[in-house]
BAGUDREN-184155 format. One record per residue: x, y, z of N, C-alpha, C, O in turn; residue number from 1. Coordinates in steps of 0.02 Angstrom, whole numbers, m for minus. Example, Ala and Ser with C-alpha at 12.3 -4.5 7.8 and 13.67 -1.06 7.14 Angstrom:
BEGIN
- 660  m284  390  615  m225  390  660  m165  390  712  m166  423  1
- 642  m112  354  684  m53  357  645  2  394  670  57  402  2
% end
This chain:
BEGIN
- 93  m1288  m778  91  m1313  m709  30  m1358  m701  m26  m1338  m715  1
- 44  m1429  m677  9  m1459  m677  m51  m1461  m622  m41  m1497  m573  2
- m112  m1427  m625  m159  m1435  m560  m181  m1464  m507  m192  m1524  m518  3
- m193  m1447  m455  m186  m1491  m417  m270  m1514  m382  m272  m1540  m326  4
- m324  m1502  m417  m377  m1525  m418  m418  m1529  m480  m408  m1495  m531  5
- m473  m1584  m471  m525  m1559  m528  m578  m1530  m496  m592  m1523  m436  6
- m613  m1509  m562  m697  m1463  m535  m741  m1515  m576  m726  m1536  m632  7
- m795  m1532  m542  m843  m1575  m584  m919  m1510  m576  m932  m1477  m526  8
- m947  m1508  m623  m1035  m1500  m608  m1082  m1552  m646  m1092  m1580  m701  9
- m1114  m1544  m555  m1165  m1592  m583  m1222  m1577  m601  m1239  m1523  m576  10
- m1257  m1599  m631  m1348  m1586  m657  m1383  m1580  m601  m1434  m1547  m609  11
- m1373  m1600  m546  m1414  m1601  m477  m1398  m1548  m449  m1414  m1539  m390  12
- m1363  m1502  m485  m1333  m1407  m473  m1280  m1416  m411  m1278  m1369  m371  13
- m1240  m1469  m399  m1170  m1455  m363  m1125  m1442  m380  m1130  m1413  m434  14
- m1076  m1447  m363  m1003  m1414  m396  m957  m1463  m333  m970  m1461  m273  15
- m910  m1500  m359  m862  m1544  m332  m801  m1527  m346  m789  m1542  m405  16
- m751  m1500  m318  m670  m1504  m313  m670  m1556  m277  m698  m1571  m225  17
- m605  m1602  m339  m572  m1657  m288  m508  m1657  m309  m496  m1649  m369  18
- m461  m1666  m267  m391  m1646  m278  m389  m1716  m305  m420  m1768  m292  19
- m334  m1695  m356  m282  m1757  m419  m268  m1821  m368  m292  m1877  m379  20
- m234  m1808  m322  m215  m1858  m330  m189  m1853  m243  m178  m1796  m223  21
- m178  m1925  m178  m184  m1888  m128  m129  m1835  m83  m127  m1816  m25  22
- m85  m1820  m145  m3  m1776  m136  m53  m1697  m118  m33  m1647  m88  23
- m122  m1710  m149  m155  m1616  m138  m200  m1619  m60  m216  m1567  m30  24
- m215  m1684  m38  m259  m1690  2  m255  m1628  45  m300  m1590  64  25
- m184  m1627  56  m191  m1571  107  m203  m1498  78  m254  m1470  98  26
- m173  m1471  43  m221  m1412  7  m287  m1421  m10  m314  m1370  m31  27
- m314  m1460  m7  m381  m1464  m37  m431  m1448  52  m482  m1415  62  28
- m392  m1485  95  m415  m1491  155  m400  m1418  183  m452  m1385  189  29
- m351  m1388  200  m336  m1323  201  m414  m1279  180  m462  m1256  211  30
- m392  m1284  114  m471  m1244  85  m518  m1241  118  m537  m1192  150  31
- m539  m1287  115  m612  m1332  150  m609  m1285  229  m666  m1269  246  32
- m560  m1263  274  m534  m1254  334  m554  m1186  319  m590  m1157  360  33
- m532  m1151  256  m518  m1068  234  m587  m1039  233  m611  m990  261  34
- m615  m1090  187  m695  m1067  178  m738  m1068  219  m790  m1036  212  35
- m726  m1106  270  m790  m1111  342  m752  m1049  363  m787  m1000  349  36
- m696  m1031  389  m687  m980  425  m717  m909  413  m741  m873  457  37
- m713  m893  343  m724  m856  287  m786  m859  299  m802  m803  320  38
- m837  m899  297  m913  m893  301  m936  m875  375  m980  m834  386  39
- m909  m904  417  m908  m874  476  m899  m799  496  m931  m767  538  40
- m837  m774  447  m832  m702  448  m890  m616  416  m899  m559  438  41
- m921  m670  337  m959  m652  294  m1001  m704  250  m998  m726  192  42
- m1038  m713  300  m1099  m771  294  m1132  m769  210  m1139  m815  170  43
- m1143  m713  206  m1183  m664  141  m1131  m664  65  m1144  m657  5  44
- m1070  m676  105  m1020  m645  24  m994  m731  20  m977  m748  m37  45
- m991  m774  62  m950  m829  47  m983  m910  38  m1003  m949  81  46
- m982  m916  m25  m1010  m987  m24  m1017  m1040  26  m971  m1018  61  47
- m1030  m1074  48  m1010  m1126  108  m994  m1191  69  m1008  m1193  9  48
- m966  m1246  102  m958  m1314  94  m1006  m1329  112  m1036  m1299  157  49
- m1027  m1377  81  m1104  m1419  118  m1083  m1480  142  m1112  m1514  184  50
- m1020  m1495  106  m990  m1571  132  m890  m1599  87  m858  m1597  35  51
- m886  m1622  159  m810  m1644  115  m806  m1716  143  m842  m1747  181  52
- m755  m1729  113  m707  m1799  137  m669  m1847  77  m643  m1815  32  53
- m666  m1906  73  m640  m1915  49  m653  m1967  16  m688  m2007  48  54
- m630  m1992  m68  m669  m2021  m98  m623  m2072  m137  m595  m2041  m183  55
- m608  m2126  m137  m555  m2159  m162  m483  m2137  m146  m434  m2143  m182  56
- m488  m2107  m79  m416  m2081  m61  m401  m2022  m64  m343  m2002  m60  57
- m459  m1978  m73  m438  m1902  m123  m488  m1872  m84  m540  m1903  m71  58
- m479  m1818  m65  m499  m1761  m42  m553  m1707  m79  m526  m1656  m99  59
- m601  m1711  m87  m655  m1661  m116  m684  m1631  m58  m673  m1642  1  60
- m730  m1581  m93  m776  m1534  m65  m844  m1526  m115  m849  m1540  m174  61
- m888  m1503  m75  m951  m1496  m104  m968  m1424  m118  m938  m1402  m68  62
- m984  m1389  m136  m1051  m1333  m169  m1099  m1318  m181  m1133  m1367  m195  63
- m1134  m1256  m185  m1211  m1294  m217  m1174  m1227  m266  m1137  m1181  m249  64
- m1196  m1242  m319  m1178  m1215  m396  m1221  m1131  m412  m1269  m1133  m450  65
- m1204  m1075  m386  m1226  m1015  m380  m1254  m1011  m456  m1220  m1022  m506  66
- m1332  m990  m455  m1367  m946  m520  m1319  m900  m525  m1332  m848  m496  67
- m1256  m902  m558  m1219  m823  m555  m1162  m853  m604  m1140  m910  m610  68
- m1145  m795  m636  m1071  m783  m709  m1024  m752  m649  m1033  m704  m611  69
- m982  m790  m656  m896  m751  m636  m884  m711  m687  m897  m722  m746  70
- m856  m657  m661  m841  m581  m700  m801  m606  m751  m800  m563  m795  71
- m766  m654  m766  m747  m646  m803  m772  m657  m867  m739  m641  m916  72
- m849  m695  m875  m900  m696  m902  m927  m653  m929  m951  m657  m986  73
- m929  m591  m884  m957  m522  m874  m917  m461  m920  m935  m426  m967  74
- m839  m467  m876  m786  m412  m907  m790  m423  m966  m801  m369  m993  75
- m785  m472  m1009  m760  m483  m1066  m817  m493  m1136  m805  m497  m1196  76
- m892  m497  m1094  m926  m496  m1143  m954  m434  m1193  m991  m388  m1177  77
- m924  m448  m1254  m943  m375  m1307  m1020  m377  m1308  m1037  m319  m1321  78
- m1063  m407  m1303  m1129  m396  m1312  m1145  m363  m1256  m1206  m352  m1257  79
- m1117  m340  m1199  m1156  m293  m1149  m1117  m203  m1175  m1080  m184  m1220  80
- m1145  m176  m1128  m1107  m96  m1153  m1073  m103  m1095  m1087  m139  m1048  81
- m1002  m49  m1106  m969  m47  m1051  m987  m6  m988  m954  9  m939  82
- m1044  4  m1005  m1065  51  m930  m1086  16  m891  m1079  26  m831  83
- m1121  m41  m916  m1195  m100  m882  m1111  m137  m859  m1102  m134  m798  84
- m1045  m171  m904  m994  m199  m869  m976  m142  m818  m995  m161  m762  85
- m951  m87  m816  m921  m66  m773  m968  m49  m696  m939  m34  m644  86
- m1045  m54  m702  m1078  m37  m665  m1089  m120  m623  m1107  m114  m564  87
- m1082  m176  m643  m1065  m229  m616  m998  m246  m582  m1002  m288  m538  88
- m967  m233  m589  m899  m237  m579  m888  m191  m501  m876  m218  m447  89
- m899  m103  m513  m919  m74  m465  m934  m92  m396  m904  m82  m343  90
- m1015  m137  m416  m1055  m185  m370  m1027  m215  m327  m1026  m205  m267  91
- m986  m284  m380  m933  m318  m358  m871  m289  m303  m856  m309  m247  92
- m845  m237  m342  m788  m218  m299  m798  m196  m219  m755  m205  m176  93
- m869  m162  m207  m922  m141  m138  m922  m200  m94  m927  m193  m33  94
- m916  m246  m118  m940  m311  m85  m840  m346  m52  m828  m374  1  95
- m805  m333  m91  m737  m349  m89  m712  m320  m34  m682  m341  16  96
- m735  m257  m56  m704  m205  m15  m728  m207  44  m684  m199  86  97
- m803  m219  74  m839  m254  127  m801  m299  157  m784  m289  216  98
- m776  m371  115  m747  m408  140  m700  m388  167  m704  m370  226  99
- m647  m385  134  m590  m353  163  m561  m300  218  m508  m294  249  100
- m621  m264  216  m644  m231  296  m645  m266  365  m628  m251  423  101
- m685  m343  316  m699  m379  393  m645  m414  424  m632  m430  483  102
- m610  m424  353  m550  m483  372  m468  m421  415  m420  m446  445  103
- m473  m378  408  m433  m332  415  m443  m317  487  m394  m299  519  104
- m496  m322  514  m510  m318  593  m471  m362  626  m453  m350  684  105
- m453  m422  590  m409  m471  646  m330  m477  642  m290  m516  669  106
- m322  m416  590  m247  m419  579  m192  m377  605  m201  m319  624  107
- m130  m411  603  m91  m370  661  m43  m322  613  m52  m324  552  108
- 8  m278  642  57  m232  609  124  m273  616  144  m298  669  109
- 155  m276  558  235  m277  542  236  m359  558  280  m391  586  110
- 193  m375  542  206  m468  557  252  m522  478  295  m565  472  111
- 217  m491  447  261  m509  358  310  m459  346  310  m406  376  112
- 360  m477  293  401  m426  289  401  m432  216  423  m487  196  113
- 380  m386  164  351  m367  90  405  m347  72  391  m318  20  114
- 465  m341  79  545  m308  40  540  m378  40  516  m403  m11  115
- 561  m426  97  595  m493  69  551  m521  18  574  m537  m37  116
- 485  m529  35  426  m558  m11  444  m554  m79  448  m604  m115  117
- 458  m475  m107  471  m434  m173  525  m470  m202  525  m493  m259  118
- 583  m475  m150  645  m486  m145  652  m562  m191  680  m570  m246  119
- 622  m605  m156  590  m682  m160  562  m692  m241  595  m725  m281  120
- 513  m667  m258  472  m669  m322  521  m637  m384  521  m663  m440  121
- 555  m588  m368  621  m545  m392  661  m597  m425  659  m593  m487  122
- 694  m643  m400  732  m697  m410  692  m757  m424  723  m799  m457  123
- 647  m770  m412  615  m831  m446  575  m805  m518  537  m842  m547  124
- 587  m750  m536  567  m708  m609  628  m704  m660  619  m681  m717  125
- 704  m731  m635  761  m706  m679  763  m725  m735  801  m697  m775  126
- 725  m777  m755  708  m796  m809  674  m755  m874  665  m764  m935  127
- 661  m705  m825  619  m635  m872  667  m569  m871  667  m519  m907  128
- 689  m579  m841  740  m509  m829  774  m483  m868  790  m426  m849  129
- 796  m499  m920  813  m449  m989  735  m424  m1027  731  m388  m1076  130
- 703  m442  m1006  620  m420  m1038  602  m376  m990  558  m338  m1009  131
- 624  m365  m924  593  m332  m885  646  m259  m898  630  m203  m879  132
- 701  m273  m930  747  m226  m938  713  m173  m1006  725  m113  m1016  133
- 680  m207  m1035  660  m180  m1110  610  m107  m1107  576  m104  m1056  134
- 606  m69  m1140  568  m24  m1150  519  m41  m1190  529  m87  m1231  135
- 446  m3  m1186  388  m63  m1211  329  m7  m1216  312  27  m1167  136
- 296  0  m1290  235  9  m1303  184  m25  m1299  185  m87  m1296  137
- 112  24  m1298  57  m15  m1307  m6  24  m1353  m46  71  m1348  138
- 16  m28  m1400  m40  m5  m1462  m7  89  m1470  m41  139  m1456  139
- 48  89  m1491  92  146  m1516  94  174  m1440  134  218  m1452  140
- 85  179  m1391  101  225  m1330  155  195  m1298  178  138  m1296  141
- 173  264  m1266  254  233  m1233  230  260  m1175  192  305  m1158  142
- 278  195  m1138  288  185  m1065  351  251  m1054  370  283  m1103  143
- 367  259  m1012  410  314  m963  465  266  m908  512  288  m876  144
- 445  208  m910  479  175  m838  478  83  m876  439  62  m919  145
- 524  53  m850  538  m15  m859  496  m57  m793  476  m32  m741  146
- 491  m125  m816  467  m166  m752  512  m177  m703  503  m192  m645  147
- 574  m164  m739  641  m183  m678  606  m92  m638  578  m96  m584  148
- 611  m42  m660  599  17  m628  549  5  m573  557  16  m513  149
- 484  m25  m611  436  m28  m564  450  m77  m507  422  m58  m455  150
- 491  m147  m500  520  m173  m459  565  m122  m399  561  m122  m338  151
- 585  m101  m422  653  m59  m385  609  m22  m348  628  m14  m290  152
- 536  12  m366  522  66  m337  472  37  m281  463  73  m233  153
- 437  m29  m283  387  m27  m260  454  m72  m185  449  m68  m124  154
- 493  m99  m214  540  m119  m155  565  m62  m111  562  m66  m49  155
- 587  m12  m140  597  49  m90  531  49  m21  536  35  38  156
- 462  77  m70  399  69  m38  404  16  12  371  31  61  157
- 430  m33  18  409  m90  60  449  m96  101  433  m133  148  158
- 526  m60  105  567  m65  147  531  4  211  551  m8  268  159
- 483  68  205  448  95  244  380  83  248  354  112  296  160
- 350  55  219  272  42  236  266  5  286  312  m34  297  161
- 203  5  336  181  m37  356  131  m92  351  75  m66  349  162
- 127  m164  349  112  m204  309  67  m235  374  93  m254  426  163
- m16  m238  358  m32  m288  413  m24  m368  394  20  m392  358  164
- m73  m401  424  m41  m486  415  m80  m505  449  m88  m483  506  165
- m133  m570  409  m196  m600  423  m205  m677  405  m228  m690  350  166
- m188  m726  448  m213  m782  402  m281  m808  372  m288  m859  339  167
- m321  m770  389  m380  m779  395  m395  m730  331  m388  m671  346  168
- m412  m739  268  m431  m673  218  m448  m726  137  m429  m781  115  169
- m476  m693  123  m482  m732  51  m416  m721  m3  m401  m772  m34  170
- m384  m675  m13  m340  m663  m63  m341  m671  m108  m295  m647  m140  171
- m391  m708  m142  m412  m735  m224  m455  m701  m261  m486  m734  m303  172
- m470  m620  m255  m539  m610  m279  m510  m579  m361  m508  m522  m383  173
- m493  m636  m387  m502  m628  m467  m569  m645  m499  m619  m665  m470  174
- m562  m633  m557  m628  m623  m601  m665  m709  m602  m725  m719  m599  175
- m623  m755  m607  m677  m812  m572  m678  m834  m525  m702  m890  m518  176
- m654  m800  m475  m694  m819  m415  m732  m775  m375  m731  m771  m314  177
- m773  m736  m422  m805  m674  m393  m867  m707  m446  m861  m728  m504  178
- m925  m704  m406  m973  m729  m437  m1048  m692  m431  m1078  m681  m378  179
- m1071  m674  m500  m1114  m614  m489  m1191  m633  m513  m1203  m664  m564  180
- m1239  m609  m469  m1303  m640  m495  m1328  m575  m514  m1323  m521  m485  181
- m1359  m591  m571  m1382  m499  m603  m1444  m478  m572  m1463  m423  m549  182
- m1479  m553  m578  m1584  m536  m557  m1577  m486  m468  m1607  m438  m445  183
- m1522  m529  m441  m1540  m519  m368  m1461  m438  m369  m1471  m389  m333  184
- m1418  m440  m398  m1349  m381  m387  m1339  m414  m336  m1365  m391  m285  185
- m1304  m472  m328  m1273  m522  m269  m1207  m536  m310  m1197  m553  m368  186
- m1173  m523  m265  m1089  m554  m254  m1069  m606  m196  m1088  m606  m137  187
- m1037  m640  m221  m1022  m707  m173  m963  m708  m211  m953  m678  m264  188
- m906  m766  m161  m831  m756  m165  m835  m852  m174  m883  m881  m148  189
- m790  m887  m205  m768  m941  m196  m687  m957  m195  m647  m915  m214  190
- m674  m1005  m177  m591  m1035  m181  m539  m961  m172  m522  m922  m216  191
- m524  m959  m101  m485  m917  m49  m432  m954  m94  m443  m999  m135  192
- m357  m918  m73  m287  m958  m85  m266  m965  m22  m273  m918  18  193
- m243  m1018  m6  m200  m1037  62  m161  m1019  77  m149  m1003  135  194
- m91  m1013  m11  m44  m1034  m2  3  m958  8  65  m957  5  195
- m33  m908  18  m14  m825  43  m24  m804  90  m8  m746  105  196
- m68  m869  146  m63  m823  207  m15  m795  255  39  m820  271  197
- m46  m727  279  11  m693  316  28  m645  287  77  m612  305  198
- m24  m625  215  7  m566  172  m33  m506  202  m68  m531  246  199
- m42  m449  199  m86  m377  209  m153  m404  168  m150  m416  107  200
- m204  m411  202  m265  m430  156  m295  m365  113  m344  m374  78  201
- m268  m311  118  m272  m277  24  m247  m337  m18  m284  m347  m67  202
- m198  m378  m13  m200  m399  m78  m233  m418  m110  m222  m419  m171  203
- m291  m443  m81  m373  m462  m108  m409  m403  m166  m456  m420  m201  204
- m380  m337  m168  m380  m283  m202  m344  m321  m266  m372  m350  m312  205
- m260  m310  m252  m232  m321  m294  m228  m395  m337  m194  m398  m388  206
- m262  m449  m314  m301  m492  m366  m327  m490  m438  m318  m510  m496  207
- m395  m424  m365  m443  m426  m448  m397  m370  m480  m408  m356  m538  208
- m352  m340  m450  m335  m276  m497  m300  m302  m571  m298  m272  m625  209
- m270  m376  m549  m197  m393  m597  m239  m460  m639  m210  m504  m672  210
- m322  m454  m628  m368  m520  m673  m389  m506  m737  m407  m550  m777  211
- m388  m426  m750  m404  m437  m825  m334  m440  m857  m340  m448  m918  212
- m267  m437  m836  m220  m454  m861  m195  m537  m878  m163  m567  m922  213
- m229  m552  m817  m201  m631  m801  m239  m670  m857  m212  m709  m896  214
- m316  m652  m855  m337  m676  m905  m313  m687  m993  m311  m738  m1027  215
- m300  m625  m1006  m265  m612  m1070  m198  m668  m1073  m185  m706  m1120  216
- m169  m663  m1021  m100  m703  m1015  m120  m772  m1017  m88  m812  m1053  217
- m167  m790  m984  m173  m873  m981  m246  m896  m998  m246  m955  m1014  218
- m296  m871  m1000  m354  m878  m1024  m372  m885  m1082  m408  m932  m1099  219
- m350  m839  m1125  m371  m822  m1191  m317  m822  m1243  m272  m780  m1248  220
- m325  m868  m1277  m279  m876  m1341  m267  m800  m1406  m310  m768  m1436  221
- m210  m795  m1407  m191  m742  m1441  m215  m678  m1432  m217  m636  m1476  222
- m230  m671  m1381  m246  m620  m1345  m189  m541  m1367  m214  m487  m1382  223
- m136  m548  m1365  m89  m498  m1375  m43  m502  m1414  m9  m553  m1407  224
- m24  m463  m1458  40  m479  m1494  108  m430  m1503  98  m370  m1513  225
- 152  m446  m1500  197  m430  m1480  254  m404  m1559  267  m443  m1605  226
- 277  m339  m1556  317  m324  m1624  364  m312  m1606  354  m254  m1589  227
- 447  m327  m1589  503  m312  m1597  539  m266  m1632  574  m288  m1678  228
- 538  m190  m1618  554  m137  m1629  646  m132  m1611  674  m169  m1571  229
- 677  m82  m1649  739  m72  m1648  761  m71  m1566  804  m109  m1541  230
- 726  m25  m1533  759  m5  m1449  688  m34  m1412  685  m25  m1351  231
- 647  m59  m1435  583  m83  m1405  561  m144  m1401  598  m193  m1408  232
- 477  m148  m1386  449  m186  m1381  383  m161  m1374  359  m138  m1322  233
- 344  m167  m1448  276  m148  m1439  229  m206  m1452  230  m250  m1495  234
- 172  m187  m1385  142  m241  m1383  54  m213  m1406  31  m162  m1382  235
- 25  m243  m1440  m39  m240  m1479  m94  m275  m1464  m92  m332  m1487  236
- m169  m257  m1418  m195  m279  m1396  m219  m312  m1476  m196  m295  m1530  237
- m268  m359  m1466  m300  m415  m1543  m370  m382  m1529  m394  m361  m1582  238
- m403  m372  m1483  m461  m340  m1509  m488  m274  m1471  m484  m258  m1412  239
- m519  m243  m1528  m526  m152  m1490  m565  m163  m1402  m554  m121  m1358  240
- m604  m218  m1393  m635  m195  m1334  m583  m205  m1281  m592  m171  m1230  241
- m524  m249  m1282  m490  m252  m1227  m473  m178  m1224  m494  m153  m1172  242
- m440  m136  m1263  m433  m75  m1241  m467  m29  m1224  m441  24  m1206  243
- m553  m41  m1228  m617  m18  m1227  m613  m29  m1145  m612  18  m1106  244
- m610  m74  m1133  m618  m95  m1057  m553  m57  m1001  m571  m34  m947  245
- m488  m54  m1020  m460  m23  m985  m469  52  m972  m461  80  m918  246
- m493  91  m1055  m506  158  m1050  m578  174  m1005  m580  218  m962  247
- m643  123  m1024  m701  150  m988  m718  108  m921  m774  100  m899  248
- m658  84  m894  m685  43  m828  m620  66  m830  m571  44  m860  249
- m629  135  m776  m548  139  m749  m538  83  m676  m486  50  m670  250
- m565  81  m649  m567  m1  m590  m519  m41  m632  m462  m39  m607  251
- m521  m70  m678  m458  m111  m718  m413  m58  m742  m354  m75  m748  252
- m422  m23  m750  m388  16  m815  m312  36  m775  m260  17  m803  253
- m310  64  m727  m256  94  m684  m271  105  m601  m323  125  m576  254
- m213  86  m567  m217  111  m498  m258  170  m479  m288  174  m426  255
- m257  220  m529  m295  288  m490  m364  263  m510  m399  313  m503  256
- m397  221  m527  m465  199  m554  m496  161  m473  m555  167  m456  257
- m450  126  m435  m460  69  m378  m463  106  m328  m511  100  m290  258
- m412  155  m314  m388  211  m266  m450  233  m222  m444  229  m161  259
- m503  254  m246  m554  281  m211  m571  245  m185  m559  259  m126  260
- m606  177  m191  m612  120  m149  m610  108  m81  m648  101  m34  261
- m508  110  m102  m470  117  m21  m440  145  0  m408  123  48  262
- m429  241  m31  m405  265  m20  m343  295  m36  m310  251  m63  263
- m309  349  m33  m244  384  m71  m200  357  m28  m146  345  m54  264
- m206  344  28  m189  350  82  m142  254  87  m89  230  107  265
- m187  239  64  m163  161  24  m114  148  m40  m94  96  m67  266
- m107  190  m49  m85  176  m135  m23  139  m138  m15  89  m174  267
- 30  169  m92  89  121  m97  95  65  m69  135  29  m98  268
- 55  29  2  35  m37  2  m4  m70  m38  m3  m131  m40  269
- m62  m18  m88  m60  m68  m142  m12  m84  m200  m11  m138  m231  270
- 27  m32  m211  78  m20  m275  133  m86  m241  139  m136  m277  271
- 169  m86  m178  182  m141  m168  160  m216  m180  194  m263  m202  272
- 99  m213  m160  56  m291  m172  50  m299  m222  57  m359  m236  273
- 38  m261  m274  14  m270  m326  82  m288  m371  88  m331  m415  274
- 113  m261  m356  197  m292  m392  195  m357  m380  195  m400  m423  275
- 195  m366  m318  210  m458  m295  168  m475  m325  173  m528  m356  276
- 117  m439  m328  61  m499  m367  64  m534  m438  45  m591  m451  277
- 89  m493  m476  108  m508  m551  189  m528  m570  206  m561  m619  278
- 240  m495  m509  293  m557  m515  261  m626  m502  264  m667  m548  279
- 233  m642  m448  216  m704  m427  195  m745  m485  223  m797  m505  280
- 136  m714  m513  109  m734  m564  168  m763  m638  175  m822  m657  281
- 200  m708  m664  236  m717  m685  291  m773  m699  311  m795  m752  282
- 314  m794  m610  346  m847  m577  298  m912  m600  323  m953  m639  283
- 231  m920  m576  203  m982  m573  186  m982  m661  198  m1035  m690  284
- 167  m940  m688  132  m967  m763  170  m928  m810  141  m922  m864  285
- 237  m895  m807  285  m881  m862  323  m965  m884  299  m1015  m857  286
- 373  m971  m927  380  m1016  m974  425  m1032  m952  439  m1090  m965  287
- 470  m998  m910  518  m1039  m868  584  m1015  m925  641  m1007  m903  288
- 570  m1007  m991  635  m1011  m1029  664  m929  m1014  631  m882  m992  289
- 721  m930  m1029  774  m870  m1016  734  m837  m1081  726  m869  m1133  290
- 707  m765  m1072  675  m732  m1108  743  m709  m1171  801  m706  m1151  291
- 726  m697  m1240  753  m679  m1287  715  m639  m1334  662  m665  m1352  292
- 733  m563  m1366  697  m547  m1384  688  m583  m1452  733  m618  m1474  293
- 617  m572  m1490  597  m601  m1526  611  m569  m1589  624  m509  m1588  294
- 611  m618  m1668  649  m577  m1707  582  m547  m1749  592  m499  m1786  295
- 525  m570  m1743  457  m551  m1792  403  m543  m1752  409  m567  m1696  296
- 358  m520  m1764  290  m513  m1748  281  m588  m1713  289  m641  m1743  297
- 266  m583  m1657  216  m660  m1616  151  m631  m1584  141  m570  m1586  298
- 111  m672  m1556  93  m697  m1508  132  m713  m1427  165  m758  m1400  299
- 107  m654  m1411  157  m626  m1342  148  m679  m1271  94  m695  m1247  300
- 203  m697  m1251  183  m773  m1203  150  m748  m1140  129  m690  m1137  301
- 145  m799  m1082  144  m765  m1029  150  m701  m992  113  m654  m975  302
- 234  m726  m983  259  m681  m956  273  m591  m985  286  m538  m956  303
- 263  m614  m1059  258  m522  m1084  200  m493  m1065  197  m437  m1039  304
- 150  m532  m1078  70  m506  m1063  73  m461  m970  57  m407  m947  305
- 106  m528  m945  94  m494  m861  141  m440  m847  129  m394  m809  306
- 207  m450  m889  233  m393  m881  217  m321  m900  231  m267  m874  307
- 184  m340  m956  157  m282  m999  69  m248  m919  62  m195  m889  308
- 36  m298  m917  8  m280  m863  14  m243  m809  m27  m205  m784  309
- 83  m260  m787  119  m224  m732  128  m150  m722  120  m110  m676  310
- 151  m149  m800  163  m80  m821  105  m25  m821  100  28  m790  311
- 65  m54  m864  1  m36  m885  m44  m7  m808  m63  48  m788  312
- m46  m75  m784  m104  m34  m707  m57  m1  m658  m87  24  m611  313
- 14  7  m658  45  32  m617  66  116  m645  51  170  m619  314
- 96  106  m691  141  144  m711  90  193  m779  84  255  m780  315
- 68  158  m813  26  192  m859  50  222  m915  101  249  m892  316
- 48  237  m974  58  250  m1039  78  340  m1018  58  370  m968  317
- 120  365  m1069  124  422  m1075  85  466  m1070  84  507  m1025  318
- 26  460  m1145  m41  473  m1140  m77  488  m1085  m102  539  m1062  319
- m72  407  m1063  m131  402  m1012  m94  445  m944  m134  464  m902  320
- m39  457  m936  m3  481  m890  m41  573  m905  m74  601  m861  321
- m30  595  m951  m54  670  m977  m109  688  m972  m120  748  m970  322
- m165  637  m968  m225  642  m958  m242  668  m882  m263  720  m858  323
- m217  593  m850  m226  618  m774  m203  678  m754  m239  704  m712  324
- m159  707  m768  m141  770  m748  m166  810  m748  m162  851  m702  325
- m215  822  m819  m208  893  m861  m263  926  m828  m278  984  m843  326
% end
């Protein structure tokens, strides 16, 4: 998918988005609209614009360039221990969860409707849908439930939940746009999404919940690999810390890890959101081709990675299912 801005930094410590070309002007302008509001709401957590307009026809914005690593800087670096990562992250999530408090004050009941939403992303995913049918390990553990299962169930959920609805919310708080300064333990938020308003602003939860997945999927080259088993599909993380990170930062690792946060009481408006969130995903950065299973060992695309994600923070491994219990 072709982007619809660039990012420049400059040596004079700014940071410039300017949309491609002037077909983005108006998303770019939108933004610019998202983020004053947003700073208005949480002065402390949200970068500001210092300046926009327009520059050979094109729409930019200004920054001043935060002393601070986006988590995803953070999550993924093996030279820290996972306690010093998970004790950052933590930090981070306090500050989210802050936000999202504030933005939740202005929102109303039953204004979106999350079955059709599901419904919507459901069908713009059919392209995956014999993969979502598949039964699927990870690193030898078996799943209990399919992604089509987990579809089916979190749609039930959404045909009784109640869903609030905010245009006003950040919705983007993935791992780079969560930006962390270590000297000072400061969190600041950049680049809101526009293009979801009107959703329950938990989904700002379910973001960062579905970013160390997204990353693997589109970030990081060969990240996962994928073995074609007789009745299966086992998928093999490439290096021990990714599985290091889901087991000792339960915050990524599984829904019951986030839960305390916001509550038990939440779980199926997040188990809902959090579905849309990784169909969606799925939709915008899967391959578009009619999925087939594979006949050898690959390098697992997109769309297996997020699906495999899905499973993973929703549904959880056998194992990991026996654990929680016991």
């Amino acid at each position: 998918m072709t982007s619809s801005h660039t990012v420049d930094f400059l040596s004079s410590g700014f940071v410039v988005k300017t949309a491609r070309s002037e077909q983005f002007n108006g998303k770019i302008k939108a933004e610019v609209e998202q983020i004053r509001v947003l700073h208005a709401i949480y002065p402390q957590l949200m970068v500001p614009v210092l300046h926009d307009g327009l520059a050979a026809g094109r729409q930019f914005y200004i920054l001043e360039k935060m002393n601070s690593l986006p988590l995803s800087g953070i999550v993924f670096d093996e030279q820290r221990s996972l306690a010093g990562r998970r004790m950052i992250v933590r930090n981070a999530l306090e500050k989210i969860q802050e936000a999202i408090s504030l933005e939740s004050e202005t929102s109303s009941l039953m204004v979106n409707d999350m079955a059709e939403r599901l419904r919507e992303e459901w069908e713009g995913t059919r392209f995956a849908h014999a993969l979502f049918d598949k039964s699927v390990l990870l690193n030898g553990a078996s799943f209990t439930t399919t992604a089509r299962e987990v579809y089916e169930k979190a749609l039930k959920m959404a045909q009784t939940e109640v869903f609030r609805s905010v245009d006003k919310a950040h919705f983007n708080f993935h791992f780079g746009n969560v930006l962390y300064n270590e000297e000072c333990a400061e969190t600041r938020f950049i680049d809101p999404d526009f293009s979801v308003r009107g959703l329950d602003p938990l989904f700002g939860f379910s973001r960062f919940a579905f970013s160390f997945w997204h990353e693997l999927a589109a970030e990081v080259k060969d990240a996962v690999k994928v073995v074609p088993m007789a009745d299966a599909l086992m998928f093999v993380l490439a290096r021990p810390d990714y599985a290091n990170i889901l087991s000792e930062i339960p915050e990524l690792g599984s829904i019951s890890g986030l839960l305390p946060l916001m509550g038990e009481s939440m779980r199926n408006r997040f188990y809902v959101l959090t579905t849309y969130c990784f169909l969606r995903s799925i939709r915008i950065n899967g391959s578009k081709q009619i999925w087939n299973m594979p006949r050898s060992p690959v390098v697992a695309s997109p769309e297996e990675v997020l699906m495999l994600g899905l499973l993973a923070y929703l549904e959880g491994t056998v194992a990991e299912t026996v654990t929680l219990c016991a």
